[in-house]
C-alpha positions in Angstrom: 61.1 43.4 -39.2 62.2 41.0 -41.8 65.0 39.1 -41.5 67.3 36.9 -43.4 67.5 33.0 -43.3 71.2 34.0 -43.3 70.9 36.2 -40.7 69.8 33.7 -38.7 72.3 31.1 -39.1 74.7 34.0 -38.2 72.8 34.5 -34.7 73.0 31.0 -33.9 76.7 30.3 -35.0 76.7 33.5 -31.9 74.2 31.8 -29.5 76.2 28.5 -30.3 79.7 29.9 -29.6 78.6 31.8 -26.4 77.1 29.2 -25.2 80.2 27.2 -25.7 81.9 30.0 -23.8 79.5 30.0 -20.8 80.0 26.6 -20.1 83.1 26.2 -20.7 84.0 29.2 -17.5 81.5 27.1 -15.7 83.9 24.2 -16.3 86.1 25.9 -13.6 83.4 25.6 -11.1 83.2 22.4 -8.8 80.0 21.0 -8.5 79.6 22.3 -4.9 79.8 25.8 -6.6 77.3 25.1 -9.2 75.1 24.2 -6.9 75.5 27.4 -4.0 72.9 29.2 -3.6 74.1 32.6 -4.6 71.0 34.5 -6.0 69.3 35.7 -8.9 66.7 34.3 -11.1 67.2 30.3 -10.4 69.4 30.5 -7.1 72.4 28.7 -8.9 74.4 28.9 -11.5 73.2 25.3 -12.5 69.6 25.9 -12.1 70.2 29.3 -14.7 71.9 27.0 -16.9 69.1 24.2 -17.4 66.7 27.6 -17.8 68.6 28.5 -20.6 69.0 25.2 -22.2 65.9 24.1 -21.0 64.3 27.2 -22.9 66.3 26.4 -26.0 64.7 22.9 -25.9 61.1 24.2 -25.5 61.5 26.4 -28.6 62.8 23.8 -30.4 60.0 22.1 -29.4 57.6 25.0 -30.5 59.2 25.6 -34.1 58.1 22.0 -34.6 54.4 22.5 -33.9 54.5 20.5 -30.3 53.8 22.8 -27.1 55.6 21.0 -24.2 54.0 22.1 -20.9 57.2 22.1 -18.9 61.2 22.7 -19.0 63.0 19.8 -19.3 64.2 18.6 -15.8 67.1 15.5 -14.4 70.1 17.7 -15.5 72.4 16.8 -12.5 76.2 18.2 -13.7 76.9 20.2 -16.5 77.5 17.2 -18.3 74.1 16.4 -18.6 73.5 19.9 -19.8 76.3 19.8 -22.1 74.7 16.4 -23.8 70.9 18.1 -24.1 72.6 21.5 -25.7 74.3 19.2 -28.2 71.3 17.4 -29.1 69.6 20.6 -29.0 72.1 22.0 -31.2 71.7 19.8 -33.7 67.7 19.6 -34.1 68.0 23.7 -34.3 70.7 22.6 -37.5 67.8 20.6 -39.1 65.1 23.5 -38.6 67.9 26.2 -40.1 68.3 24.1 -43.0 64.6 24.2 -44.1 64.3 28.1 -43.7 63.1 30.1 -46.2 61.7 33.8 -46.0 58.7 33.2 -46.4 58.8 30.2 -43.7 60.1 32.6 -41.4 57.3 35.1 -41.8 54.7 32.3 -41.0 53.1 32.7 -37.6 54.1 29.8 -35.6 51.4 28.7 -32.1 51.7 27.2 -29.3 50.2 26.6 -25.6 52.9 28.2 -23.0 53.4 26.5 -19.5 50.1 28.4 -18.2 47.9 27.0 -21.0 47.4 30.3 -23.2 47.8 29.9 -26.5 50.7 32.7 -28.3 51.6 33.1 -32.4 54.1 34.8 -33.3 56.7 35.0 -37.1 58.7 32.2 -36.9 61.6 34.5 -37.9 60.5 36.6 -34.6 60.5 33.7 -31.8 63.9 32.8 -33.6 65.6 35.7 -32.4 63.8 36.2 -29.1 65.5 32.2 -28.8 68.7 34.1 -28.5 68.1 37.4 -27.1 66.8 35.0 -23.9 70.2 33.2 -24.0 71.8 36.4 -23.8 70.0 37.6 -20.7 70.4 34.5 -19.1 74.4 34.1 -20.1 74.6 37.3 -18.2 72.8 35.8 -15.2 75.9 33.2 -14.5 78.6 35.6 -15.4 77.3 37.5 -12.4 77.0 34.2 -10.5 80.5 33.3 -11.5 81.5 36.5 -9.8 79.8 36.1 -7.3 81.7 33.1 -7.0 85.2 34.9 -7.7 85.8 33.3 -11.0 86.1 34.7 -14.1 83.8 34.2 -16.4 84.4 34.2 -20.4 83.3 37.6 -22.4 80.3 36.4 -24.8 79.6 40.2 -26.6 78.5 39.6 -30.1 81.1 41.8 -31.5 84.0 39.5 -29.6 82.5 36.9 -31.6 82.3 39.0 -35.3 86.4 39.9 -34.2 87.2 35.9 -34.1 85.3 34.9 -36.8 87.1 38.0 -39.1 90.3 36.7 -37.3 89.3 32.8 -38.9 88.3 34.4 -42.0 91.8 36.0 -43.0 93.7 33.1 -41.5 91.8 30.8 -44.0 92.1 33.0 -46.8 95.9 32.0 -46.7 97.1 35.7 -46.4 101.0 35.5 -47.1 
């Protein structure tokens, strides 16, 4: 399937502002709760976090030719996962900006965590990136719940609504 370097920056501007969303119900939590062990993938809402920016590091890594054998680790608050998805944030900026097409259809390889070497389009492990966040963003709203708090709706569509809502507010509509 071919996709648009445009279509891209449009699914991380949404991986970007559900993220944003995520943490910021999390920012409701103490750090007691973050840390409960409540269930599901990685036990606690902090250990799914640091998976999912974690993984969005490790990709980062990957796009850039370098095959890290392990998720990044030491994130004790969600400040210190906060800081890592902002620099991550900002490296996935640099490799958006040099996207073309034809860039995107090139096969990208790496070595996973077990040692066996994977290629896939660039333009494909792009949007796997945030279909993985997605998965994962479900993960805590259920932990959240778990919880009884109330976690922040991240549907794509939510996000289209808001950014139509921008869009006619900046077009100075009288």
């Amino acid at each position: 399937m071919s996709r648009s370097p445009q279509e891209i920056a449009r699914l991380y501007e949404f991986n970007r502002w559900a993220n944003g969303r995520t943490l910021e119900a999390c920012d409701a939590v103490s750090a007691g709760e973050l840390e409960h062990k409540v269930g599901g993938s990685f036990s606690t809402i902090l250990g799914t976090l640091a998976h999912l920016i974690g993984a969005e590091w490790v990709w980062l890594e990957r796009w850039q030719g370098r095959s890290p054998r392990a998720l990044p680790e030491g994130f004790a608050n969600l400040g210190d996962l906060k800081s890592k998805l902002a620099e991550i944030e900002d490296g996935q900026r640099g490799v958006f900006g040099t996207l073309t097409p034809a860039r995107m259809a090139e096969p990208i390889s790496y070595v996973n965590f077990k040692g066996e070497t994977w290629s896939y389009p660039l333009g494909d492990a792009l949007v796997h990136v945030v279909n993985h966040g997605t998965y994962h963003r479900g993960q805590v709203a259920t932990l959240l719940r778990q919880l009884g708090k109330t976690p922040l709706a991240t549907d794509y569509l939510l996000f289209l609504d808001g950014k139509a809502k921008e869009d006619t507010a900046g077009a100075g509509t009288p």
